[in-house]
C-alpha positions, -999 to +999 in steps of 0.1 A: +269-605-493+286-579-514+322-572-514+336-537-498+357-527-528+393-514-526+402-481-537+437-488-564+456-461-569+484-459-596+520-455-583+536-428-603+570-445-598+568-479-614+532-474-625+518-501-609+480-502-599+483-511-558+454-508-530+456-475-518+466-484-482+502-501-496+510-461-513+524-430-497+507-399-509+524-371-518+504-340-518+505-305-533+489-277-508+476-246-520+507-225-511+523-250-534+544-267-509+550-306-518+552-331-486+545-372-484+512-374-461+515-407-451+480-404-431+468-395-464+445-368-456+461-337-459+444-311-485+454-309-519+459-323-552+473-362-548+498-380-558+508-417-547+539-435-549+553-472-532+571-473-496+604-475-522+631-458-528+631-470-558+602-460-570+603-425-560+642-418-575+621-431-608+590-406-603+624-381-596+641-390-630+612-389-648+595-361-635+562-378-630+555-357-600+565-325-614+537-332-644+513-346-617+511-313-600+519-292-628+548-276-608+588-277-606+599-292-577+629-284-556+653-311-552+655-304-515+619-315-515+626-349-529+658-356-505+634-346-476+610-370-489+634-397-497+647-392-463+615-399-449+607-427-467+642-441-455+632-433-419+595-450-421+612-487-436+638-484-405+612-480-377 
């Protein structure tokens, strides 16, 4: 029987290849508004990063998000975001 394989994806935090179901996307819509899509299938260009904290203050610092979409992003949109990341590990 042959083995369903698991899609990786690379977090853009600590750069680590993970199954894509462990990863929060973060997507970049057309209108150029960055959000996480934590259902994962919103439109737009991709990004994925761990349920951490950690790991998206490092994607912040280094600006691994900002190269992945080829955009500046607003810091507002990275509180929001580390907000909700904060409010998905709490329920």
């Amino acid at each position: 029987m042959k083995e369903k394989r698991i899609p990786l994806r690379k977090c853009v935090g600590c750069g680590q290849m993970k199954p894509k179901a462990e990863l929060i996307r973060v997507v970049r819509d057309n209108a150029g508004g960055v959000s996480l899509d934590p259902s994962g299938k919103k439109p737009g260009r991709g990004a994925y990063v761990c349920h951490s904290i950690d790991c998206l203050k490092q994607a912040r610092k280094a600006r691994r998000l900002e190269k992945a979409f080829s955009c500046q992003i607003p810091a507002p949109v990275y509180e929001r975001m580390e907000e909700e990341l904060q409010a998905s590990d709490g329920g």
